[in-house]
N, C-alpha and C positions, 0 to 999 in steps of 0.2 A: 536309643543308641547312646552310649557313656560318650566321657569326650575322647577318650583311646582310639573307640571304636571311631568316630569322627575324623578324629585326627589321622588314623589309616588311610581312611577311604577318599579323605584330600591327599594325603602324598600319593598314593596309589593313583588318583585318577590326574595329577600336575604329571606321574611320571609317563602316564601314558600319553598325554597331550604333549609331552614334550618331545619322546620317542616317534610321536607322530608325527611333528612338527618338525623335527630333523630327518625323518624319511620323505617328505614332501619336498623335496629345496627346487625350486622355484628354476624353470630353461627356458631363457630367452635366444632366441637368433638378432642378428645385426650384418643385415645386409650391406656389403661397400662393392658395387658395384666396381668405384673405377679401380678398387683392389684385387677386382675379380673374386671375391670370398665370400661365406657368408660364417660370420665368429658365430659360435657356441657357445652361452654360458650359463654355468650351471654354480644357485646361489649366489650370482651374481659376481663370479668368478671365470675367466675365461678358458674355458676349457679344452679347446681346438676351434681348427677350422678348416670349413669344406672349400677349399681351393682348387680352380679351376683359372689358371692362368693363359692356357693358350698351349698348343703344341709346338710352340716355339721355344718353350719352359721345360714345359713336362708333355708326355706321350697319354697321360692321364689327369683324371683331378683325383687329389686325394687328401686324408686329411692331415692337416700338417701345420704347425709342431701340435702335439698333443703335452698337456700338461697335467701334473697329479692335482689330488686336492688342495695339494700344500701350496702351488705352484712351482713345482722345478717340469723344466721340460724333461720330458721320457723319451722322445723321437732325438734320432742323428739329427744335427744339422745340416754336415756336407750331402750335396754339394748348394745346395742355397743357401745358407747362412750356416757357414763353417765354423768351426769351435778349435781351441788347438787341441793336440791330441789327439783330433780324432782320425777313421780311417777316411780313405780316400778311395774306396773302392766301390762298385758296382754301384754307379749314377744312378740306375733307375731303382733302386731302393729310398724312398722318401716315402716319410711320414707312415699312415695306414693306406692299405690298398686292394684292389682284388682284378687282379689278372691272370689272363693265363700265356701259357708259351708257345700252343702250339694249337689253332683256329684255321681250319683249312689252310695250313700249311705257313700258316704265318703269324711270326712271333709279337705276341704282346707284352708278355712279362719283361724281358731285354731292350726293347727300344728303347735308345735314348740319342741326342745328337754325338754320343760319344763312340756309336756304332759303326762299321763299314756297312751304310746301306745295300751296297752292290754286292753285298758276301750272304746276303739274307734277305727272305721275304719278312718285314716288320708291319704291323699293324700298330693301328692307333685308336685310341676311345677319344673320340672329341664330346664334352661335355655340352651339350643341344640347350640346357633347362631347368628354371627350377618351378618344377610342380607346384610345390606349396611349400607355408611354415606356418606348423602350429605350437605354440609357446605356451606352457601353461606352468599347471604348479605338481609336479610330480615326476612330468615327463615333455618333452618335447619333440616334437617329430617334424621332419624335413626332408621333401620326396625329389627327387633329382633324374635327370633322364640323359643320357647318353647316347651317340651309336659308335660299334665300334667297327673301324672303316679298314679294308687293304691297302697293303702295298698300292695297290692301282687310286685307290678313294674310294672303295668299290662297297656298299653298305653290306654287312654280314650279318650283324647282331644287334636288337634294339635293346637297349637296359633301361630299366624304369628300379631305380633304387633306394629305399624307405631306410633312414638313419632314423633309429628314435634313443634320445638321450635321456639319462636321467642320472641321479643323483642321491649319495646319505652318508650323513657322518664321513669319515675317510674314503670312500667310496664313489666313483663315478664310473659309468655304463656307458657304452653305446653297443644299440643291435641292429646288424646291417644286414638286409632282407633284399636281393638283387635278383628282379628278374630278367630274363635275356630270355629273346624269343630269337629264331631264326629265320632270316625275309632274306631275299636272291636267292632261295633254294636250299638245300638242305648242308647242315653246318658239321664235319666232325671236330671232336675233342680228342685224340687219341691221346693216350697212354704219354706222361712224358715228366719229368720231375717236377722245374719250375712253376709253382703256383699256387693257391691261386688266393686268399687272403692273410695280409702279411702288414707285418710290422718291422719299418729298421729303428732298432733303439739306439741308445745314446753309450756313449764309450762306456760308463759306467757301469750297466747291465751286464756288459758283454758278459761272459767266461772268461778268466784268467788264461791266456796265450800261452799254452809251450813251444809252439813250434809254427814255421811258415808254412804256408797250405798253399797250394794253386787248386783255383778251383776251375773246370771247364763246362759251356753248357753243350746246347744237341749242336752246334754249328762247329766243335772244335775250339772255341775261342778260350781261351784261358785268362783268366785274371789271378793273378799274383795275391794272397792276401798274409801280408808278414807281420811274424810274434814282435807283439809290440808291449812296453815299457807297461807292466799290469798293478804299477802302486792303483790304490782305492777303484779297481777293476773287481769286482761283487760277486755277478749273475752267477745264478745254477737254475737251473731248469727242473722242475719236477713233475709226471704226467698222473695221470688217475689211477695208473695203473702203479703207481709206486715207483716207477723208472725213474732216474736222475741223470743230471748232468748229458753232456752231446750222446747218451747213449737213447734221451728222446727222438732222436731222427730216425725216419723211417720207422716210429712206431706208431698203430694205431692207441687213440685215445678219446675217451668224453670230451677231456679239457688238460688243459698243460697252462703251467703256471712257471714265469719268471720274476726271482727274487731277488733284490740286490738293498743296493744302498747307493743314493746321491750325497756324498758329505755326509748332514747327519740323519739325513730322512730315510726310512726302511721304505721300498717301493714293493708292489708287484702289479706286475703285467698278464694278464690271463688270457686265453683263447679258449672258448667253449664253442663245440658243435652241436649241431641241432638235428635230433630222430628224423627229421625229414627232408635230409642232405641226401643226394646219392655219396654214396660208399659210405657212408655213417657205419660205425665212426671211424672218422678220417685220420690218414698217414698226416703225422707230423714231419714238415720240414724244417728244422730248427736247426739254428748252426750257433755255434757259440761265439761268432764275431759279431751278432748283432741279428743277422735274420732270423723274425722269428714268424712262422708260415705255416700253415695247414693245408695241405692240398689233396684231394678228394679224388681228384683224379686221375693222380699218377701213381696205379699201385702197383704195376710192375717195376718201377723205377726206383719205389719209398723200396718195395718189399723183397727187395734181390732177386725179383723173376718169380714168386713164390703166387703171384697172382696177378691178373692181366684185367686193365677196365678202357676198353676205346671204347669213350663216350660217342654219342651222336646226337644230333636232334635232325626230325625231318623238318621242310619247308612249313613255317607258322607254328611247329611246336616251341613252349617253353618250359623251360624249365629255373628253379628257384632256389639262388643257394644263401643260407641261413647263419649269422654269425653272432656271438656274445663276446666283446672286451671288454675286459674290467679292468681300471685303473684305479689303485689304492695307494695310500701312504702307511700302509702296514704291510708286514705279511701274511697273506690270506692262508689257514688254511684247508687243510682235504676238506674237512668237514662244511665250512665256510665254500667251498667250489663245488662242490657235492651239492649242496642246497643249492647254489646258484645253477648248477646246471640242470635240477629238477625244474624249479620254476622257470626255466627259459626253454625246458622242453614240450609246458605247456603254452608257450607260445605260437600264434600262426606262420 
């Protein structure tokens, strides 16, 4: 072998070990008890965290703030740690999450102390547990357990929920694998908008605001959401299917991708579904103040009446619903979500 040929096959094999080395970035957990959390970091960077503060907080645990690679946070603050600027609407929008709105008759996605309990049956997920954490160099996983309780305290739904993190180059991942079985009997899900895995972003994301919207859920309740002042306001939305902008709501899609800019970082936010969701692939609920939702189970609701899914589960069935974010400091794209949503298809 000459030394060209030498000299090749060492750059060629420093670049492969380097490319390797940066797709490997190393997820540790750090459990703080008396903070109720347990931090994610990924390279040694902190990435989020699985927060479980108590129903006195929150009506859920979730993860909250999430941050890019670069570190800017990507989740709303309000209403725990408020930012100016930002909106001030729909409390129970924090951090990442997965709920739904309507569980034998009672609302989980809407509860928060900010509700007329007496105007509504509200549920709650009280956080039970944490399974396990395994930390390693590639990927990290972290299994948590839940139930989620009535109006009365009455047990509905048991969830056992596998977060695995991981990490590369501009890039960080988490896949959220939830299962929910049904114990007191048999559980419906009917047909209904709000739900059910979602993310509230940060002012920046949003879509640029022409106008005040009210928006109402199944109880009547209207919340007020007003055009607000849209200097270095970014977001657009774009789905798999080539749609843009709020015209992604109500459409089904693989994956949907939100693109903005903090200052001077270029972000995107992604949601990818998994072949082995019911109603795969799932109606987006995306709104351009900041919600940004996938729900699977509201297709009469996403689809203007065009289709109809009351879910159900009998006593002791479960069922396992499936999810991909990806958080970058680029913007990703088709082709770049395209591959990511193969490979996360071959996932269990």
């Amino acid at each position: 072998m000459n030394i060209v040929s030498k000299n090749t096959v060492a750059a060629s094999l420093a670049m492969l070990l380097s490319t390797s080395a940066a797709m490997a970035q190393k997820v540790e957990f750090n459990k703080k008890d008396s903070e109720k959390k347990v931090e994610v970091l990924v390279d040694g960077k902190l990435f989020t965290n699985y927060f479980y503060p108590g129903e006195e907080v929150l009506k859920k645990a979730v993860l909250y703030p999430v941050y890019s690679p670069q570190g800017t946070i990507v989740t709303r603050g309000w209403p725990l740690d408020p930012r100016p600027g930002e909106r001030v609407d729909h409390p129970h929008h924090v951090g990442v999450w997965l709920n739904y709105e309507d569980v034998n008759g009672n609302d989980y996605w809407n509860n928060s102390d900010a509700v007329d309990h007496a105007k509504r049956a509200y549920g709650t997920i009280r956080h039970t547990g944490i399974k396990s954490m395994k930390a390693g160099k590639g990927k990290g996983e972290l299994v948590v357990t839940a139930d989620w309780v009535d109006k009365d305290g009455k047990l509905t739904l048991q969830e056992v929920s596998t977060y695995t993190f991981s990490g590369s180059g501009n890039q960080r991942i988490m896949d959220r694998s939830t299962k929910l079985t049904a114990v007191n009997g048999d559980v419906a899900l009917p047909d209904i908008k709000d739900g059910m895995f979602a993310i509230r972003v940060a002012r920046e994301l949003e879509l640029p605001s022409t106008k005040p919207e009210i928006f109402t859920d199944a109880s009547g309740i209207a919340t007020k959401v007003p055009s607000l002042n849209n200097e270095g306001i970014t977001g657009n939305y774009r789905n798999s299917e080539g749609v843009e902008g709020e015209e992604v709501w109500g459409k089904r899609a693989v994956w949907c991708n939100l693109t903005g800019k903090i200052k001077d970082e270029k972000i995107s936010v992604a949601i990818i579904d998994h072949p082995k969701n019911v109603g795969y692939p799932a109606y987006f609920h995306a709104r351009g103040y900041g919600l940004f939702a996938i729900n699977p189970l509201g297709q009469k609701q996403l689809s203007g009446g065009k289709e109809t899914l009351n879910y159900s589960l009998k006593n002791g069935q479960s069922t396992t619903f499936r999810y991909r974010m990806v958080v970058a400091s680029e913007h990703l794209s088709d082709e770049a979500l395209n591959s990511e949503a193969a490979k996360f298809a071959k996932t269990k």
